[in-house]
C-alpha positions as CSV (number, residue, x, y, z in Angstrom):
1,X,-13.5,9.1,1.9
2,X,-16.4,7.1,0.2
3,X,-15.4,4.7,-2.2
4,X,-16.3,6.5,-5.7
5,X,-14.3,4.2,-8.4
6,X,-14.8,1.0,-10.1
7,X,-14.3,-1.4,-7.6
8,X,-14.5,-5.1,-9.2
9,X,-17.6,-6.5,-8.4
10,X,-17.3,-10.1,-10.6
11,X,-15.3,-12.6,-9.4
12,X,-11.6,-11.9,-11.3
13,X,-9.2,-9.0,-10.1
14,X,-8.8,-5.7,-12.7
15,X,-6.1,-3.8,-13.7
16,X,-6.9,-0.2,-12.9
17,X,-5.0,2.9,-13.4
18,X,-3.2,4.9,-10.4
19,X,-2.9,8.6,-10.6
20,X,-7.0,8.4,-11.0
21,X,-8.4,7.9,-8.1
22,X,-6.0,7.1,-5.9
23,X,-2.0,6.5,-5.5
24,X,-0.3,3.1,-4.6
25,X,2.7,2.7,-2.6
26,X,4.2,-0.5,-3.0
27,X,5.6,-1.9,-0.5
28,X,7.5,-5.2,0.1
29,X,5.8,-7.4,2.4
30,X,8.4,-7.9,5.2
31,X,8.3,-4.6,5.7
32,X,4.3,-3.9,4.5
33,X,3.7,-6.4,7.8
34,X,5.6,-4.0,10.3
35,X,3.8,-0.6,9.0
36,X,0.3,-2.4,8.6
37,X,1.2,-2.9,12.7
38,X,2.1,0.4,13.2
39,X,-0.9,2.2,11.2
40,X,-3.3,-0.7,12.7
41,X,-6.9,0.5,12.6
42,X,-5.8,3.8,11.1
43,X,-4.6,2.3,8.1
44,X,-7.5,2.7,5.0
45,X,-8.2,-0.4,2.4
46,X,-4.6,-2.4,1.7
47,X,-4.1,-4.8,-1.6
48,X,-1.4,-8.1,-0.6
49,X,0.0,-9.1,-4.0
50,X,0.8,-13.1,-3.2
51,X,3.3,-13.2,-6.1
52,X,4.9,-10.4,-5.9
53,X,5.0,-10.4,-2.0
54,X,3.8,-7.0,-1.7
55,X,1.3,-4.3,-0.1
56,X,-0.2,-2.0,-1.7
57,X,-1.9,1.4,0.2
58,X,-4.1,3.8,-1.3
59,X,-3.5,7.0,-1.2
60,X,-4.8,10.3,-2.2
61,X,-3.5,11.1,-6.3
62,X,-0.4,13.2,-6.0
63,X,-0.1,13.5,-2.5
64,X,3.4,11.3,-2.0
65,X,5.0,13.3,-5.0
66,X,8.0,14.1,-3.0
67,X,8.6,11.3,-0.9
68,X,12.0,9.4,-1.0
69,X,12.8,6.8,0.3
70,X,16.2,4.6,0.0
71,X,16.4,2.5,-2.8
72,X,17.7,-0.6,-1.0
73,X,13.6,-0.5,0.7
74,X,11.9,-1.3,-3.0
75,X,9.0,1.1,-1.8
76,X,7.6,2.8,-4.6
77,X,4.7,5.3,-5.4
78,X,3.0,4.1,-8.0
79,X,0.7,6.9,-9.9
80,X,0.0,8.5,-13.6
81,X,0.8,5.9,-15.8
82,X,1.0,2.8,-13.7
83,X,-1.6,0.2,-12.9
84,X,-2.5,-2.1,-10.0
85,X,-4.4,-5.0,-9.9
86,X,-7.1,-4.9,-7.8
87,X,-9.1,-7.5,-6.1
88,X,-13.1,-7.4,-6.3
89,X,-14.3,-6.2,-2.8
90,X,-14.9,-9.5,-1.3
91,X,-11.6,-11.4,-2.2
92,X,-10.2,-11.9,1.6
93,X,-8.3,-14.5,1.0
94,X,-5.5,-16.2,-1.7
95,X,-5.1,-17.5,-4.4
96,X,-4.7,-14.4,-6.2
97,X,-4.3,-10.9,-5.1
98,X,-6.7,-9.7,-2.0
99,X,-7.4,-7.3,0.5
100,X,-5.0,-7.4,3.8
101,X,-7.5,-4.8,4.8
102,X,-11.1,-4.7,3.4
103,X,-12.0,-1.9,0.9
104,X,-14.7,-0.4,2.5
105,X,-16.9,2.9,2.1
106,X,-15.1,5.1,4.6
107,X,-11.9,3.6,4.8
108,X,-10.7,3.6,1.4
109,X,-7.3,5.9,1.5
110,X,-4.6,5.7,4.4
111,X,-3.7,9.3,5.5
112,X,-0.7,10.0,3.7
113,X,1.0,11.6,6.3
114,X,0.6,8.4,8.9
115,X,1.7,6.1,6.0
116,X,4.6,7.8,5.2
117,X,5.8,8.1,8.9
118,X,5.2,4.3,10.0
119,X,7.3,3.9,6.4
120,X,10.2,5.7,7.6
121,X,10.3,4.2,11.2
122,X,9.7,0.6,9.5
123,X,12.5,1.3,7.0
124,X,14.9,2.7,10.3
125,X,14.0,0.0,12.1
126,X,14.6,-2.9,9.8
127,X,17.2,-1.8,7.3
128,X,18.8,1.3,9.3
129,X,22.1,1.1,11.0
130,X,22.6,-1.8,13.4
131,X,23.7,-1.5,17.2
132,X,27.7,-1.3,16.9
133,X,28.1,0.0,13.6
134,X,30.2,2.3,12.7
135,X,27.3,3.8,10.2
């Protein structure tokens, strides 16, 4: 999908509105590392949030409406009525938020599908029940 929003073009990030354009799932980034590695070249344009230690993916709008995940994995979908702060296109690089992977015509969007399953494999993986438990 062809980038065909208001990607920052100065110098300072923007706030712009999910639910728009596109969907952000939030994730935290020791588990955002593992799924990046998993999606690898399929993965589209990816947002690291420094501060807040998080990923962000884009998505298509309303497409991750029923996803659940458990709470204890802080992954969120952020759409109508949320914001994200995105870099201008050729922020690589801290300080500040930045693209983990380029925003590029083309690869904007990460398949939701794909996201969602390297998600639930990172979450099982990391946070899922641990060899000898009774769980």
């Amino acid at each position: 999908m062809t980038v065909t929003w208001p990607l920052p073009s100065g110098p300072d990030a923007v706030l712009l509105p999910a639910g728009q354009w596109w969907d952000a799932v939030r994730v935290p980034i020791y588990l955002g590392k593992d799924v990046l590695r998993r999606l690898g070249s399929t993965s589209g344009a990816v947002i690291r949030d420094p501060y807040g230690c998080r990923l962000y993916w884009l998505i298509k709008p309303g497409s991750a409406r029923e996803w659940t995940f458990p709470e204890f994995a802080a992954v969120q979908v952020l759409s109508t009525a949320s914001w994200v702060t995105v870099p201008p296109r050729t922020r690589l690089r801290p300080p500040g938020p930045h693209w983990a992977v380029p925003c590029c015509p083309g690869a904007t969007l990460t398949a939701t599908g794909q996201l969602h399953e390297a998600l639930h494999a990172t979450i099982g993986r990391m946070l899922g029940p641990r060899e000898g438990s009774s769980l």
